[in-house]
N, C-alpha and C positions, 0 to 999 in steps of 0.2 A: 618488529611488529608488536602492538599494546595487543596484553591478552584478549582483550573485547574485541580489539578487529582479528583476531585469531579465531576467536569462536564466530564471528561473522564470516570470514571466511571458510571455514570447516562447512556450516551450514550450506552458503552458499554452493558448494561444490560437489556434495553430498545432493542438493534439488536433481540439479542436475545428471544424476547417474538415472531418473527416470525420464530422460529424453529418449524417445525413438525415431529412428531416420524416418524422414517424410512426415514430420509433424508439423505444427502451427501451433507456435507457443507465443504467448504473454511474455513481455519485460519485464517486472517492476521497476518501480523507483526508491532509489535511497540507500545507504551505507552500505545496508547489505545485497540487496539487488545487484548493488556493482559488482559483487565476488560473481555472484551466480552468471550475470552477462559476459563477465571476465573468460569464466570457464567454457561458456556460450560459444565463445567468439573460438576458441582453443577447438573445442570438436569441429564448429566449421570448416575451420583450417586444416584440421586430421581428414575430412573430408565428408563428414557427417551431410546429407540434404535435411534443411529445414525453413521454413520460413517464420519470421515474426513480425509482432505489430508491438506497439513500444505506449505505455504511460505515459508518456510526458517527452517534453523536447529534448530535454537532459537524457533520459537513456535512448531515447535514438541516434541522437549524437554518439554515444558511445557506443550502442551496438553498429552505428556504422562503419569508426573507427576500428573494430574490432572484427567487421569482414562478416557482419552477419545480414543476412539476406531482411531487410525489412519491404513490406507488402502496403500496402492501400487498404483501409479497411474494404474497399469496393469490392477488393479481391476474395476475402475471408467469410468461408460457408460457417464453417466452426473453426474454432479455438482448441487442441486437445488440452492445452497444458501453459496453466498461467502459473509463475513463480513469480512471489512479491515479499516482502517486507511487516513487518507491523511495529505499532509503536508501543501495544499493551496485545498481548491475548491470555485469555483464561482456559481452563479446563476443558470448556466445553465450544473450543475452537469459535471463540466468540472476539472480534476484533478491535481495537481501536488503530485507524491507519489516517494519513494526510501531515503528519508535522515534515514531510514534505513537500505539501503543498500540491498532491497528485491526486487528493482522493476521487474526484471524480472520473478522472479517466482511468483511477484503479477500478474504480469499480463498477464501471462501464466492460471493463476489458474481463475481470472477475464474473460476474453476469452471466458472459455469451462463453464463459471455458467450459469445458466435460469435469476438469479437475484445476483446483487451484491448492497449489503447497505453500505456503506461507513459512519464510524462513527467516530466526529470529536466533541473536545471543540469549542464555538464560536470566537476564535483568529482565528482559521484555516478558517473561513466562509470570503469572501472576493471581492470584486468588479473586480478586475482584478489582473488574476494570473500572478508570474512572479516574485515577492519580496523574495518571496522561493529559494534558488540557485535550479536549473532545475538540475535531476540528470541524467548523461550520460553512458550507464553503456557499456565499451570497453573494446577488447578485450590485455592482455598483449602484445603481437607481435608489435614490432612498434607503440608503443603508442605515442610513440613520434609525430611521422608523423601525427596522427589521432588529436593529441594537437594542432598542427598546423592548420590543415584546421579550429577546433571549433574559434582560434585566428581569423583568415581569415575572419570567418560570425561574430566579434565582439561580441563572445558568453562568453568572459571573464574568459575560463574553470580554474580549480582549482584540480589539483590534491587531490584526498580526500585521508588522512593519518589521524593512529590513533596511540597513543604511539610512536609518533615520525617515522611509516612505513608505506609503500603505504596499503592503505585497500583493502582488496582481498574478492570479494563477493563471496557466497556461489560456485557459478560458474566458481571459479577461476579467474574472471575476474578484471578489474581495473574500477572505478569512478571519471569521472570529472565533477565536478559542475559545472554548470554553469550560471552566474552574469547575468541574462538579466532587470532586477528592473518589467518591466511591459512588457507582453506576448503581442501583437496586434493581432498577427493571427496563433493562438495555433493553428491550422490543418496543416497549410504552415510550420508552425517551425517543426512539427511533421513531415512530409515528408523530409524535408533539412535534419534535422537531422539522419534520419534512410537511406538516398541513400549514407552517409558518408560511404567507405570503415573501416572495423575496430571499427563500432558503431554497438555492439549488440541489442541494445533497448533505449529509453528517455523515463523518466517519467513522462511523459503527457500522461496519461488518459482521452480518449475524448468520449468516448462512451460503458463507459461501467456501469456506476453509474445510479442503478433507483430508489434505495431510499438514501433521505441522514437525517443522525440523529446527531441532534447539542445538544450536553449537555451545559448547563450553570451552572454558579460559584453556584448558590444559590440549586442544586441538580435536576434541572427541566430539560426536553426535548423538543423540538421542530423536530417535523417529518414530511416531505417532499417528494413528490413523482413526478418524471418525469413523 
């Protein structure tokens, strides 16, 4: 195993030791999500009752392979405990997440949780967000136009394509990245961006991260609490 999936996984497994039976947790999505669902699926099996609702099609696929109980949102009063992923956080448990392509249904499922832990290797831990392309997740109708305006505020967007075609998120919808190098005023960006007509969501997570768990190369953790 490469040290970075070792500190992804360390993280990963370590979210997890704040599960309690007869919870209702959030999935994440992405590299490291997998360790944590991994581990997930392991308690189930040990006999753990829990129920989850899952980001993205991708980790319900896999938490269902791995024998964990997934729910209908129809079902779900509260969320006690969302474990997810990020692609940048700062200090001040401030996010950049989606280069997976989930930010909306992360942060949908972030939202409605009592707690969300955010579990990252130490490359993702970072002084100022922003080096990450910011992900923009828009609606197909004139996207064009909605490309336009991000050009406009000098946000550098970038059509996201994968095997050579536009990538279509779970939602049907379209992803433009966007090139800002260093964020100055992630609240401010976060409004601009979302009064855009034709901008579903941006993945700037600003308030929803209250613990954050950093794995390192050598298998250790480091755990933090806003």
């Amino acid at each position: 195993m490469q040290q970075q999936d070792l500190a992804k996984k360390a993280a990963g497994e370590k979210a997890a030791e704040y599960i309690k039976p007869g919870m209702t947790i959030g999935l994440g999505t992405g590299s490291t999500a997998y360790y944590a669902i991994m581990r997930v699926g392991a308690l189930v099996r040990d006999g753990m009752p829990l129920r989850a609702v899952a980001t993205s099609e991708q980790s319900e696929l896999l938490a269902k392979e791995q024998g964990i109980p997934i729910i209908s949102f129809s079902e779900v009063d509260k969320i006690d405990l969302d474990i997810d992923g990020a692609d940048e956080v700062d200090e001040h448990f401030r996010l950049i997440k989606g280069g997976g392509g989930a930010l909306l249904r992360e942060k949908i499922v972030a939202a409605a949780s009592s707690e969300m832990i955010v579990i990252t290797d130490e490359s993702k831990y970072v002084k100022h967000l922003g080096r990450f392309p910011l992900p923009v997740e828009i609606i197909p109708f004139a996207w064009e136009l909605t490309f336009k305006r991000l050009i406009a505020l000098d946000a550098a967007p970038v059509l996201r394509t994968r095997d050579g075609r536009t990538f279509v998120t779970d939602n049907g919808n379209y992803i433009l990245d966007c090139h800002y190098e260093k964020i100055k005023d992630p609240a401010g960006l976060h409004q601009q961006l979302n009064d855009i007509p034709g901008v579903v969501e941006n993945g700037l997570f600003l308030h929803y991260a209250s613990r954050l768990i950093i794995g390192y190369a050598d298998g250790s953790v480091k755990s933090l609490s806003r």
